[in-house]
N, C-alpha and C positions, 0 to 999 in steps of 0.2 A: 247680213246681206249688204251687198254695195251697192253703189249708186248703177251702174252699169247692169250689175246683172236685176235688179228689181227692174230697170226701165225694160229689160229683156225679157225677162218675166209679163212682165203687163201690158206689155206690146203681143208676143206672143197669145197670151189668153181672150184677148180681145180678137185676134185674127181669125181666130180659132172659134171663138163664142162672139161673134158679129152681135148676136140681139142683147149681149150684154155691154155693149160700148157706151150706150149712153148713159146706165147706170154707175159705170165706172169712171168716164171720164167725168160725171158729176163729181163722185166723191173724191177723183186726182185732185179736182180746181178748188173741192169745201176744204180740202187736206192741206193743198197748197197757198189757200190763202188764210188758215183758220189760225190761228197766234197759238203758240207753242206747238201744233202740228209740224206746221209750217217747216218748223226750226228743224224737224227731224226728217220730215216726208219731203225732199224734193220733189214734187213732181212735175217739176215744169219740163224736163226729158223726155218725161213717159209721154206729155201732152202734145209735144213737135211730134214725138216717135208718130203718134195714131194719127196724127196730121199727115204724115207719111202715107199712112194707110188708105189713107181717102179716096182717093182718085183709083186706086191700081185695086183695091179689095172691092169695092162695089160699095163702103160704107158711105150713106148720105154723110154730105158738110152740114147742114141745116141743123138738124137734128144734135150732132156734136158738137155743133158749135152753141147753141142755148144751150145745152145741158154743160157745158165750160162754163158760158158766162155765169148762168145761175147758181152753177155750186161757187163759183169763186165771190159774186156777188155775196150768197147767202154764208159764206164762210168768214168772209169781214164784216157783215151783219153782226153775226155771234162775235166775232171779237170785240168790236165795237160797242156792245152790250157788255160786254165783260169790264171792258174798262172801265164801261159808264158806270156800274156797280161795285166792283170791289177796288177802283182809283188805283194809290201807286202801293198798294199790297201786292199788286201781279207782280213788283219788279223782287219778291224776297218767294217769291214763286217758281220751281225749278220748269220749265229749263230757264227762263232769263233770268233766274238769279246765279247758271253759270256764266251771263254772258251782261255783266252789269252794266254795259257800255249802251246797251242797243236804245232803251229808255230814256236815256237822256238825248242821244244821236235823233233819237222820233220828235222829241220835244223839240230840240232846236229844229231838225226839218219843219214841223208842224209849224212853228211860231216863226220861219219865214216864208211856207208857202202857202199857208190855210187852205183854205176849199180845193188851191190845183193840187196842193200837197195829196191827197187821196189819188189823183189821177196820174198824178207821177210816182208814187211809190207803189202802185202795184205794179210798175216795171223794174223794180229794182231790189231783187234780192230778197233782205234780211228786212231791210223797209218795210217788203210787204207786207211783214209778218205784224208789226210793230206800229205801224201806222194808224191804223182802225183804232188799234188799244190805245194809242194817244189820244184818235180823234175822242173817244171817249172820255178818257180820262179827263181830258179840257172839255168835255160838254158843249162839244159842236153840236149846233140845232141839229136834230135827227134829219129835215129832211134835204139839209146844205149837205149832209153827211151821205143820205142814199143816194142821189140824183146823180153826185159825181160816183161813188160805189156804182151804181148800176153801165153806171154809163162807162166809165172805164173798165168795169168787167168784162163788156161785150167788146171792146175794141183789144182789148189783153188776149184776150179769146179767139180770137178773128185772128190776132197776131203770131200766136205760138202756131194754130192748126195752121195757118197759112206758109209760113215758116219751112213747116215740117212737108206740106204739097209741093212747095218751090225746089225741097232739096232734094225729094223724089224724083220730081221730072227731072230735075238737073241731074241724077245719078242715070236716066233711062236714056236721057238723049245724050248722054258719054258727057257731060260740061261739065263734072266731078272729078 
C-alpha cells in the first residue's frame, strides 16, 4: 500500500467511525514517533488529513489533540527505553541497519543540540525516529529526556492537526 492511499484509507475510516479517532490517532503518533515504526509507518499525512476533519465532521480538537500528543509522547518513551537497553546493537537491527547513516546523523545531532535536540527532532523526519534512541543510547537523565518529550509532543500535535484545520478552511473559503 502507498503513502497516499493508507493516508486515504485512515482518513476515511475515522470519518466514518468518529468514536474511533482518538484510538487511532493514538496509535498514528505511537506509530510515528516509535523508532523502527517510524521508518515504515509515515503517519504524519494521515495526522494533517484528521486535522482536516476537525472543524467540518463535528470531531472535537481537544480530545485528538492529547491522544497525538500521548501516543507520540509515549512512542519516543519506548524508544528511548530501547536504546537506553540494548545501546548501539539497534544500529545492526533491521530496519536501520538498512539505513546505517541515521545513527550516526542522531549522534552528531544529539552531541550538538542536547535537551533542545529532542524538541527539534520531532520535527524533522527520520530524526524523529532516531533521536529518542540516541537520547538513550547516551543516557540522558530520564527526566531532561521526558520534560522536553512531553512537552514537544503536545506542540508537534497542536501543529500537524492545526495544519490540517487551516488547509480545510482555506480549501472551503476558495484560498486553495
Amino acid at each position: 500500500m502507498d503513502f497516499q492511499t493508507f493516508v486515504q484509507q485512515t482518513v476515511d475510516f475515522v470519518r466514518h467511525n468518529q468514536a474511533w479517532a482518538v484510538p487511532v490517532v493514538f496509535a498514528l503518533a505511537f506509530g510515528e514517533s516509535l523508532a523502527f515504526i517510524s521508518l515504515l509507518l509515515p503517519a504524519w499525512g494521515a495526522l494533517v488529513a484528521i486535522g482536516a476533519l476537525i472543524g467540518s465532521s463535528g470531531i472535537k480538537f481537544w480530545p485528538i489533540w492529547v491522544a497525538a500528543s500521548l501516543g507520540a509522547a509515549f512512542g519516543d518513551w519506548v524508544s528511548y527505553w530501547i536504546g537506553l537497553k540494548l545501546e548501539y546493537r539497534v544500529a545492526h537491527m533491521w530496519p536501520l541497519s538498512r539505513h546505517p547513516d541515521l545513527i550516526p546523523r542522531g549522534e552528531t545531532f544529539m552531541k550538538k543540540w542536547g535537551i533542545p535536540g529532542i524538541f527539534i527532532g520531532r520535527f524533522f523526519g527520520p530524526l524523529r525516529a532516531i533521536v529518542p534512541l540516541i537520547a538513550g543510547i547516551f543516557e540522558m537523565p530520564f527526566w531532561h529526556f521526558q520534560i522536553a518529550n512531553f512537552a514537544s509532543a503536545f506542540v508537534w500535535a497542536a501543529t500537524l492537526l492545526t495544519i490540517g484545520d487551516v488547509i480545510s478552511k482555506a480549501v472551503i473559503w476558495g484560498l486553495w
